[in-house]
N, C-alpha and C positions, 0 to 999 in steps of 0.2 A: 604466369606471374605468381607473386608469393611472395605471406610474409619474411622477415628475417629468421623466422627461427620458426620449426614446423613439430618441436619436440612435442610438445601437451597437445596437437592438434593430430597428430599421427597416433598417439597412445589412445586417446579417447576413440578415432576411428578402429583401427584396430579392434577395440572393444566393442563397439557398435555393430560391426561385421559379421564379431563371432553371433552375436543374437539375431541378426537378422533374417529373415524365411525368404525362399523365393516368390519374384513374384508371378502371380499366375495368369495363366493366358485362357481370358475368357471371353475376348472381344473375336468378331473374323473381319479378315482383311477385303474389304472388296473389292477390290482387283485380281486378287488369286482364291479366294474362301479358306485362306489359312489363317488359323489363331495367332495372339501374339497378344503382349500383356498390353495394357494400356500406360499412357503418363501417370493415371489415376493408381494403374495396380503397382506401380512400378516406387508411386511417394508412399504409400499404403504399407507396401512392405519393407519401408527404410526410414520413414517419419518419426515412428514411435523407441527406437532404437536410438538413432540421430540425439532424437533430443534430451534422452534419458543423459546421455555421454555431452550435453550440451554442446552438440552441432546443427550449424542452423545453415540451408544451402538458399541462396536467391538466384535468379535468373532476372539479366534486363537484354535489351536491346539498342544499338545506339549507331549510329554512322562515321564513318573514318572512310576518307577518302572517296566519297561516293559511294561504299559497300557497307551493310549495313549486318553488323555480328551482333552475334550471340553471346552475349557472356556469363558464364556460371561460376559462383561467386559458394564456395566452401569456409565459411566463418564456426570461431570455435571462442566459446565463453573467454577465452583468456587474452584474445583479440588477433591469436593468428589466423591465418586463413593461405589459401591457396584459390586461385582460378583455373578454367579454360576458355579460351576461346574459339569459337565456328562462324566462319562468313557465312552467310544466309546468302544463297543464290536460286531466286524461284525458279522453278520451271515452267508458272504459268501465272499471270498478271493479275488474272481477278481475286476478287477478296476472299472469298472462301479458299480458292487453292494456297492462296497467300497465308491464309491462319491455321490450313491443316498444315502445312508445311514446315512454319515454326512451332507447331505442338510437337509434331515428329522429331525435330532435330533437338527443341527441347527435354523430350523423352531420351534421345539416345547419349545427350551432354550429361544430364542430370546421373542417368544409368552409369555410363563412365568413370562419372568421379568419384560417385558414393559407392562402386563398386557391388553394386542388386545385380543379382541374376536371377536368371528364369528357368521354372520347373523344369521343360524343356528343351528340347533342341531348339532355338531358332534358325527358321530361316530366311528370316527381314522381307518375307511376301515372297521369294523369290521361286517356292515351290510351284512346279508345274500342276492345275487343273486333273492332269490325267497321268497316272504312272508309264505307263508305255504308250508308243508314238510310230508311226510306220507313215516314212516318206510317203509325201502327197504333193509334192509340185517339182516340176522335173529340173526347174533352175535352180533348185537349191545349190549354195556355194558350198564349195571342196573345201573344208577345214585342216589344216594341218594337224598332229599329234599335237603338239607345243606351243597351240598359237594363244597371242595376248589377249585376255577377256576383259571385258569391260567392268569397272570402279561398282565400290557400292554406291556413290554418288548418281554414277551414270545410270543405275538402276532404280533409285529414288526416282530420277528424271522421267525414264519412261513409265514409271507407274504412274506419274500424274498425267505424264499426257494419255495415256489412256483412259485415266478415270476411269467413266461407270461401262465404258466400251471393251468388256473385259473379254471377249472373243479377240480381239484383236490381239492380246495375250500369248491364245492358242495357235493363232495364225503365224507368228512369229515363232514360236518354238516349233511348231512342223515347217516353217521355212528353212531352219537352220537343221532342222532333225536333232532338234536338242532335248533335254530333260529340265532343265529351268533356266531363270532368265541371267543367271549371271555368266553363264558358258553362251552367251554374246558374243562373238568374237569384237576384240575393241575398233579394232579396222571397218567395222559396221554401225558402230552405233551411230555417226550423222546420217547414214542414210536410214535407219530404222525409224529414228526421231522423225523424220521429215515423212516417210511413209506414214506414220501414225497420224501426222498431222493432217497430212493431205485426206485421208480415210476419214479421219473425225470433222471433218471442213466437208466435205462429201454428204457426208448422214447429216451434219445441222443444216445441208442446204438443200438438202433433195425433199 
């Protein structure tokens, strides 16, 4: 959504853009031990630009229909503005997984709209632990050339359910004999989630 008219709100971004620096990736992800900038680096290197150009971005939370989104909210001194919105769908019910969850998604809505990028390549944690991999379990499934890989959504998903269980990680990418987690094939992902689950239900019970 968006106001009527986005002319003085697109000229002042525009300008705001050309000043801004990337941001830097000095946090590590633990789930995979890869960097990545944070929500913090990510307002850090877009804040002080933003607001020179008198734009100011808010983020709230709110329910529709039982689902509860994300809205970020692009406001500019002269009263236009432009939004996005992201349904928030957990992966895991307790509270901690529940506030990392919306910080992430808030980092990636925020990063989108304001248009921050990062020093770096990212690779949204999807980096494998280990550069090369030699089959280690003899069931591993026969991948076609061409086949459908699984969402970046559906890869948010299995790094919470993993959590701090980050071997499990590794076990899945020598399952598939893959190099990271998004060459998943998508025809796998309910049975990998459910594998995870059962593994992590196992160690909190043994």
């Amino acid at each position: 959504m968006q106001s009527d008219n986005l002319n003085e709100l697109a000229a002042a971004l525009a300008k705001a853009q050309e000043e801004m620096e990337g941001a830097s990736r000095n946090n590590v992800n633990p789930f995979f031990k890869s960097k990545y900038a944070s929500f913090s680096d990510v307002v850090q290197a877009s804040r002080p630009s933003l607001a020179k150009h008198g734009i100011s971005v808010i983020q709230r939370t709110y329910r529709e229909d039982g689902t509860l989104i994300l809205e970020t909210r692009m406001l500019h001194s002269s009263g236009q503005w432009i939004s996005g919105y992201m349904p928030l769908n957990f992966p895991k019910d307790d509270a901690q997984s529940r506030g990392s969850y919306i910080t992430y998604m808030k980092r990636y809505a925020y990063a989108a709209l304001v248009g921050v990028y990062t020093d770096d390549e990212d690779d949204d944690g999807e980096a494998a632990v280990a550069p090369q991999r030699s089959p280690q379990m003899s069931n591993a499934p026969i991948l076609k050339k061409d086949y459908e890989r699984i969402s970046s959504d559906n890869i948010k998903n299995i790094m919470f359910e993993i959590g701090e269980h980050t071997d499990i990680a590794e076990k899945i990418l020598q399952q598939f004999q893959i190099q990271k987690m998004s060459d998943i094939p998508k025809e796998y992902y309910l049975k990998t989630i459910d594998k995870i689950r059962t593994t992590v239900n196992q160690r909190k019970n043994s």
